[in-house]
C-alpha positions in Angstrom: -12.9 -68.7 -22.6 -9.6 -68.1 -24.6 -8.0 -66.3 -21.1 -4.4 -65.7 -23.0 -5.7 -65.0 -26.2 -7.8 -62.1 -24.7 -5.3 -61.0 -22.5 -2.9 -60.4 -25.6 -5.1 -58.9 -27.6 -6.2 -56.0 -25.1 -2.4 -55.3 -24.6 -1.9 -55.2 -28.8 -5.0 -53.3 -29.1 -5.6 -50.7 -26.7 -4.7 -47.0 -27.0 -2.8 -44.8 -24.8 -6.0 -42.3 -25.4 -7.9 -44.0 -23.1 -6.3 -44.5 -20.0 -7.8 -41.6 -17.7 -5.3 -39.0 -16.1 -5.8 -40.5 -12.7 -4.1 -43.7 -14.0 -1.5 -42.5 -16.0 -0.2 -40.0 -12.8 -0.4 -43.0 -10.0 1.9 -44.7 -12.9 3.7 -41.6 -12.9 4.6 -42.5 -9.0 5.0 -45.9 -9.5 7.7 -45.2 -11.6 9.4 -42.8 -10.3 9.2 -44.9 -6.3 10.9 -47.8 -8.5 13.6 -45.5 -9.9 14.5 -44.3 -6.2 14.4 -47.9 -4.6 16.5 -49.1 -7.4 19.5 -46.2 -7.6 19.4 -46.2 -3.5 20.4 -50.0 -3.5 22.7 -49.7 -6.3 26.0 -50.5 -4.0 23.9 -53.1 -2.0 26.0 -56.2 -2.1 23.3 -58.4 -2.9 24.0 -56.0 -6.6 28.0 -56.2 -6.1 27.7 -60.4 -5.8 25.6 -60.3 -8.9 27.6 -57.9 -11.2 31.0 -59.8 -9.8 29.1 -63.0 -10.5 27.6 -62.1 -14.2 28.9 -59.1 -16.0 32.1 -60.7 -17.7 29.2 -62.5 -19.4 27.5 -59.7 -20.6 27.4 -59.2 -24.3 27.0 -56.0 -25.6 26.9 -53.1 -23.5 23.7 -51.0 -24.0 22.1 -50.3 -20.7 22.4 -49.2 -17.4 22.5 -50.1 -14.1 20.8 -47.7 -12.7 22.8 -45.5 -10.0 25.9 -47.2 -11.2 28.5 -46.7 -14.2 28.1 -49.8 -15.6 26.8 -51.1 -18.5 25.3 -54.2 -19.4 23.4 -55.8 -22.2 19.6 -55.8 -22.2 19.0 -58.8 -20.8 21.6 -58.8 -17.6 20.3 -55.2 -17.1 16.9 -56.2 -16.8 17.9 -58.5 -14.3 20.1 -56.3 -12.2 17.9 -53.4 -12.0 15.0 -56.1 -10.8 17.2 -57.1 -7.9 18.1 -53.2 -7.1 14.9 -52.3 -7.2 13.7 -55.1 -4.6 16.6 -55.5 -2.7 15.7 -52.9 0.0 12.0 -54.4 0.3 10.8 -51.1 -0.4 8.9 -50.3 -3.7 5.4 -50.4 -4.2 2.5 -53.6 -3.4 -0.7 -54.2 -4.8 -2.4 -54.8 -1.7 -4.9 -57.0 -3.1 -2.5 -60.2 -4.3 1.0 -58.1 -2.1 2.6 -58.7 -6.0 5.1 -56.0 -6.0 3.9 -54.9 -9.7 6.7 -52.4 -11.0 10.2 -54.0 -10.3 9.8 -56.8 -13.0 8.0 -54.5 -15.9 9.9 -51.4 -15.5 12.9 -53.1 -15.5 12.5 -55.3 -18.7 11.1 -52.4 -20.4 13.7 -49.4 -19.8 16.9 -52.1 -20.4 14.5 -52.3 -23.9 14.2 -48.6 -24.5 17.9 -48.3 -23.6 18.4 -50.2 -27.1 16.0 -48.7 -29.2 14.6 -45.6 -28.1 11.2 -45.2 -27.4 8.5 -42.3 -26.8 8.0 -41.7 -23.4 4.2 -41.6 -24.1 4.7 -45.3 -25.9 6.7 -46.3 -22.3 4.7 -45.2 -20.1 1.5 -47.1 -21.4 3.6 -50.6 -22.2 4.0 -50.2 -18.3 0.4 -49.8 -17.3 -0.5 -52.6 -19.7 2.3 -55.0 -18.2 1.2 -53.9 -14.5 -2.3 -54.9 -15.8 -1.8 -58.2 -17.1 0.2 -59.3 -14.1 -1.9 -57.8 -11.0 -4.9 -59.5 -13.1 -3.1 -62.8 -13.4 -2.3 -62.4 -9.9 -5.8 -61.8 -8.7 -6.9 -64.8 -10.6 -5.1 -67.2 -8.3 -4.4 -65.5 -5.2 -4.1 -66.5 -2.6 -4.4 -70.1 -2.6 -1.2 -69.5 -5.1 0.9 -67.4 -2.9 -0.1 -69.5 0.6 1.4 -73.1 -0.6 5.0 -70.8 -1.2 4.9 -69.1 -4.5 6.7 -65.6 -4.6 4.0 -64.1 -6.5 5.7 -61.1 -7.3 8.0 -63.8 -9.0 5.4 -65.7 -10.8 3.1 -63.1 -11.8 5.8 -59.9 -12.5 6.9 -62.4 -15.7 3.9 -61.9 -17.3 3.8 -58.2 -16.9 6.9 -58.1 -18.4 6.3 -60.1 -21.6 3.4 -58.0 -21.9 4.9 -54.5 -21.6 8.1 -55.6 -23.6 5.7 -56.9 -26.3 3.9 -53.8 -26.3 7.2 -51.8 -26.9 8.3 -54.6 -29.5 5.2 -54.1 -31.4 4.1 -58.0 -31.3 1.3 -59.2 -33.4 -1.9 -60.9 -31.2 0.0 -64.0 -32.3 3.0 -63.2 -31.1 1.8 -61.8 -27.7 -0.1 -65.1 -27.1 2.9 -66.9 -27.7 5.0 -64.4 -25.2 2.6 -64.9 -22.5 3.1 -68.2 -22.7 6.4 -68.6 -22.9 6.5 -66.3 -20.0 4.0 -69.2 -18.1 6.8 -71.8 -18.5 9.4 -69.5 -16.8 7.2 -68.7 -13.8 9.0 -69.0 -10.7 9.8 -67.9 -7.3 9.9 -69.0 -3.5 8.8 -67.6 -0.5 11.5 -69.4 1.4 14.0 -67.3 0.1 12.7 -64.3 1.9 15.7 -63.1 3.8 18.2 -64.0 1.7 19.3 -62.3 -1.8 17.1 -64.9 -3.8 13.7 -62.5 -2.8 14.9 -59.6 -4.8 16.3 -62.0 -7.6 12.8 -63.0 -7.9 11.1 -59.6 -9.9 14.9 -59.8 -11.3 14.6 -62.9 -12.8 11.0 -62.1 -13.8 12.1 -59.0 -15.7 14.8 -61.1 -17.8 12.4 -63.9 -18.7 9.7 -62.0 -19.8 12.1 -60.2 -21.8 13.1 -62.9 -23.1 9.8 -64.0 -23.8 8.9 -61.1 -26.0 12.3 -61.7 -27.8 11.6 -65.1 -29.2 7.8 -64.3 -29.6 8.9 -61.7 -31.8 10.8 -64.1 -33.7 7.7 -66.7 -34.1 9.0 -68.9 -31.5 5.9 -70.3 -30.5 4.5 -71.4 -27.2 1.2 -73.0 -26.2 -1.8 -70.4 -26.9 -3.7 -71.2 -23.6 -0.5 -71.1 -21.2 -2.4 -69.5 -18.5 -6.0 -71.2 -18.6 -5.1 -74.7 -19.8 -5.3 -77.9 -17.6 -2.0 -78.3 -17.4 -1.1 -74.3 -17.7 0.6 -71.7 -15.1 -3.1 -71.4 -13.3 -4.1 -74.6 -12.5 -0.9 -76.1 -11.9 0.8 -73.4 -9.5 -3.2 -72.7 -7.8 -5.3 -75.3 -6.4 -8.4 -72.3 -7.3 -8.2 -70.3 -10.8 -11.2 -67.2 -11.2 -10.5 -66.6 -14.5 -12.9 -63.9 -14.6 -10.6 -61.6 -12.7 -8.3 -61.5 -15.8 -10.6 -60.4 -18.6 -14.2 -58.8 -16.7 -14.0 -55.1 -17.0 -10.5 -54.9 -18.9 -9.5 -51.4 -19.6 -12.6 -50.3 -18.2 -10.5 -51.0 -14.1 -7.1 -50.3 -13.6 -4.9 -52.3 -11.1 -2.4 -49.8 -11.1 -4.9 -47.4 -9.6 -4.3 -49.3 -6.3 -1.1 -49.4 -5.8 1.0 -48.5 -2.8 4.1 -47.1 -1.8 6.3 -48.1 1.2 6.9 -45.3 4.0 9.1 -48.6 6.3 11.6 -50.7 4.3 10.6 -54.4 5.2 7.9 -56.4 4.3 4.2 -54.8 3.6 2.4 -56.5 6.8 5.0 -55.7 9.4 3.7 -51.7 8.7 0.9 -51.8 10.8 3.1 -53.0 13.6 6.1 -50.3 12.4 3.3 -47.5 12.4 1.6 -48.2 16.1 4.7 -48.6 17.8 6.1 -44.9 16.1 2.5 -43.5 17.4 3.1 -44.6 20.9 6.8 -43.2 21.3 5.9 -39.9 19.5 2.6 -39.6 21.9 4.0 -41.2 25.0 8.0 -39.9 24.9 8.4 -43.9 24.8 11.7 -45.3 25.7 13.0 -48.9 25.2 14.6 -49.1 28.9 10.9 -48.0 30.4 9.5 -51.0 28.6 8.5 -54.2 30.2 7.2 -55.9 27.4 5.0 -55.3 24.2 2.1 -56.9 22.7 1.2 -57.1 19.3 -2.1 -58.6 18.4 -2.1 -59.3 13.9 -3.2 -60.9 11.1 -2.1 -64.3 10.7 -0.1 -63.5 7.7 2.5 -61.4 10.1 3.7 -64.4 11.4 4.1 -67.0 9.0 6.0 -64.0 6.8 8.1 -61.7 9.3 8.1 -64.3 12.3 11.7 -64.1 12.6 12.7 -63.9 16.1 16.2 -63.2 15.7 17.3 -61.9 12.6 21.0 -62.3 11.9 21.5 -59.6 8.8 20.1 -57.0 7.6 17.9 -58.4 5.0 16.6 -61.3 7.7 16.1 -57.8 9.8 13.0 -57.3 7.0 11.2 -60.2 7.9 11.1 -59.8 11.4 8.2 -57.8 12.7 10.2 -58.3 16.3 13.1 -56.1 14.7 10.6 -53.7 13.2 8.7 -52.7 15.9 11.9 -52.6 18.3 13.5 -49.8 15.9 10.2 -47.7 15.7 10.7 -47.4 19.3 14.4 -47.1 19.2 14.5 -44.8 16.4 11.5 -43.9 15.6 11.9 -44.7 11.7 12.3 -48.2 10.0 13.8 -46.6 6.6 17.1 -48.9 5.3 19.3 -47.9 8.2 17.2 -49.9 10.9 17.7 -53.1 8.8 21.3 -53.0 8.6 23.4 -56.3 9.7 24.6 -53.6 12.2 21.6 -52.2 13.0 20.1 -55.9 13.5 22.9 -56.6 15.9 22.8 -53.4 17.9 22.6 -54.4 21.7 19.3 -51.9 21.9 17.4 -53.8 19.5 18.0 -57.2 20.4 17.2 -56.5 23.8 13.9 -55.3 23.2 12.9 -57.6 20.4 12.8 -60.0 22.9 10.5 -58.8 24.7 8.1 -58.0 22.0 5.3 -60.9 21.3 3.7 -61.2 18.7 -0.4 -63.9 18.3 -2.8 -63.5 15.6 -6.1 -61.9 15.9 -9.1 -63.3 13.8 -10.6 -60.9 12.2 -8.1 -58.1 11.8 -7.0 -57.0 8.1 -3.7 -57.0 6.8 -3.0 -53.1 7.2 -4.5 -52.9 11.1 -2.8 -54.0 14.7 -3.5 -53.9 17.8 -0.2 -52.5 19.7 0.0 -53.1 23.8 3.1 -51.7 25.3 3.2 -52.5 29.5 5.9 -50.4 31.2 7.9 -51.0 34.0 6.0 -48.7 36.1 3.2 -50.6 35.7 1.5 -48.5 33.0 -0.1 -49.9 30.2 -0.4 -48.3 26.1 -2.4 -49.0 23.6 -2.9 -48.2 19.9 -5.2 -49.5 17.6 -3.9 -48.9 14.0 -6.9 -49.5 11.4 -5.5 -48.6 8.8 -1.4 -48.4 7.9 0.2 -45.7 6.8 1.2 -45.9 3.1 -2.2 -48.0 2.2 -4.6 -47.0 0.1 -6.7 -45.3 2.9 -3.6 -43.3 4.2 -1.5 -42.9 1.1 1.7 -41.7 0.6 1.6 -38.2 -1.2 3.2 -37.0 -4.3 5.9 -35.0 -1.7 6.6 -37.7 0.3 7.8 -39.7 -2.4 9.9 -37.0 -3.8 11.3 -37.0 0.0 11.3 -40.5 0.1 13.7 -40.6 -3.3 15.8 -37.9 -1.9 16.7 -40.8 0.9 17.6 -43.0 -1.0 19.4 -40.8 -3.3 21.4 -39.8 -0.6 25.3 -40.9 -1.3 24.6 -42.0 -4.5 23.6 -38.5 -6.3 24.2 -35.1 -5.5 21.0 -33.3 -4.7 20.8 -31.1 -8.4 20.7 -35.2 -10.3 18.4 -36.6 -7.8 15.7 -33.4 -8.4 16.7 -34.1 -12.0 16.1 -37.8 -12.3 12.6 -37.0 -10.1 11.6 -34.8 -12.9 12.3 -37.1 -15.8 10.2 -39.4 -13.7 7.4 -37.5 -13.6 7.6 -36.0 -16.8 8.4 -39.6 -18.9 5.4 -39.1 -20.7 6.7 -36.1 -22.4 10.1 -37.6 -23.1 11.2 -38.4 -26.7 13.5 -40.7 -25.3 12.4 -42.8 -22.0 16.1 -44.1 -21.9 17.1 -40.7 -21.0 15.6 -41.8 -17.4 18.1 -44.4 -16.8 21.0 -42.3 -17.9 20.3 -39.5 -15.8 20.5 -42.2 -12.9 24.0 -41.9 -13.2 26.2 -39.8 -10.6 28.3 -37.3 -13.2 30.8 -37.8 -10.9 32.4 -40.4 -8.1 31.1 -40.0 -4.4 35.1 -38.7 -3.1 34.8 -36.6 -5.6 31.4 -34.9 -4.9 32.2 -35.0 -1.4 35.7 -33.1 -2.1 33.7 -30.4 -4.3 
């Protein structure tokens, strides 16, 4: 079977008729959970470094950063608001492959309509198609892909990308092939960067080179038409299993983006379990760190070998420690961005009592469940049995706690008239004439003294 051929030619072909209402809302929220992360770690210095690092290179100046005042051509911005939108840890998964699907194609494809506007109807369906293509790539070699080390939302996001920009750039079934491919020779990605500000340079990087792939596709620079399916292609040489089937069986009929989730903690995706047991217990038991002896948390192997961090030194280490995590739901009851900053992973409070959380693996537990023991000092003993996290796709997020959600992360960077502003241009993109009109609205109309001072 032609895998990449018949890959590009759904994403030429299909119409924006078809995609039922259910679909096009949930990409409605995808969006509009990606615009928040992205504007709330606008002054993240992960963002500073890069910008001080890149933007005297930038040619010309067309797009935005979102949440910030500068501008930046399409390429850099593609890359900047991939690394925004990631560096809190907090957009959305597709629980099925954990691929974080919006950060790289959202952020290729509104640095694109930034340049030549575009319909938001038109921008909205080049994103469901580029989510498609790479949660379906995704599927098709996880996880054998993702457990030798791959960052799939690296290695897959560059083909959802390519796709979506493609789309936009109106690419012939030739050309799409050929930007698939070129996006299979770019795939990249580490999951030993995780901690450090190479995880959310990862869908960063992805948007860029899948831009870039449609670029040069579009100019006939050709690529290898089987660049996911051939011997020696992205499939079998990043996976030691490839089910091709679970690119092409069913297309258009399933949609991937119907399963996505949104993250109510801002760390990794298999430390919420943990996050959402231990919250339970202090809102139900009045828990305290200092009446804790010790707590036990009983998870699913993948909890360790990704958030085994015992002692986190920063902030973004602070993500991938489910020690950390589960000490702040306690101590705070929350694990939004202010529990994972380098101060708040140095606080005396939390250190203390992350170390005397423990943490084994359970067989047989899923990724969203945990078993939470918490033994007092008194000699009393808690339990809570979490089957299913909050934020997954059996205990989603609402459409109102995203909007509240956004609001947080708005906070400091927009007043609150532009943040309900930008969260109705999200949901209403589909309507817009212009889907750049998104990023500029991301853009305080005035500096924080100055808000603060009005």
């Amino acid at each position: 079977m032609e895998v990449t051929r018949t890959l590009a030619k759904f994403v030429v072909e299909h119409r924006y008729a078809d995609i039922p209402e259910k679909v096009r809302h949930e990409a409605a929220r995808s969006f509009l959970n990606w615009v928040g992360c992205a504007v709330g770690a606008s002054r993240h210095e992960t963002v500073e470094n890069a910008l001080a690092a890149l933007s005297e290179f930038s040619g010309p100046r067309e797009a935005t950063v979102l949440g910030r005042g500068d501008k930046v051509d399409i390429m850099l911005a593609a890359l900047l608001n991939g690394i925004t939108s990631h560096t809190f840890d907090f957009d959305d998964t597709h629980l099925k492959t954990v691929i974080h699907p919006s950060g790289p194609v959202a952020s290729a494809i509104l640095a694109l309509a930034e340049r030549t506007p575009v319909r938001g109807d038109e921008f909205l369906h080049a994103f469901i198609l580029g989510v498609e293509a790479e949660c379906r790539i995704g599927n098709s070699v996880y996880p054998p892909h993702y457990d030798v080390g791959w960052h799939i939302t690296g290695t897959a996001g560059v083909f959802g990308a390519a796709a979506a920009a493609g789309r936009l750039l109106g690419l012939s079934e030739q050309q799409m092939v050929w930007a698939l491919g070129i996006a299979a020779t770019q795939s990249s990605g580490l999951r030993e960067m995780f901690g450090t500000m190479c995880k959310p340079f990862h869908p960063g990087n992805a948007a860029r080179n899948g831009l870039l792939a449609a670029l040069l596709a579009q100019r006939d620079f050709t690529s290898s038409s089987q660049g996911i399916e051939a011997k020696r292609g992205f499939a079998n040489v990043l996976s030691t299993r490839f089910k091709p089937e679970e690119i092409t069986k069913r297309l258009g009929e399933t949609w991937e983006i119907a399963l996505n989730t949104y993250k109510p903690f801002a760390c990794g995706i298999v430390e919420h379990p943990a996050i959402d047991g231990c919250i339970q217990l202090r809102k139900n038991y009045n828990l305290k760190a200092e009446d804790i002896e010790r707590v036990d948390l009983k998870v699913h192997p993948l909890v360790l070998e990704l958030t085994g961090k015992k002692a986190p030194q920063v902030g973004l280490e602070g993500k991938f420690s489910v020690y950390h995590s589960c000490a702040v739901a306690i101590i705070h009851g929350a694990a939004g961005e202010s529990q994972y900053s380098d101060e708040a992973v140095r606080d005396p409070r939390a250190v203390a009592l992350r170390e005397r959380v423990n943490a084994t693996v359970e067989q047989g537990l899923h990724e969203d469940q945990v078993r939470v023991t918490v033994k007092l000092k008194n000699g009393q003993t808690l339990e809570q049995y979490i089957e299913h996290a909050v934020g997954s796709l059996d205990r989603p997020m609402s459409d109102g706690d995203l909007e509240a959600k956004f609001h947080g992360l708005a906070e400091g960077v927009l007043s609150r008239l532009e943040t309900e502003n930008l969260i109705r241009l999200c949901w209403d993109v589909a309507k817009l004439k212009d889907a750049g009109e998104v990023a500029r609205a991301s853009v305080a109309a005035a500096p924080a003294d100055a808000r603060k001072a009005s």
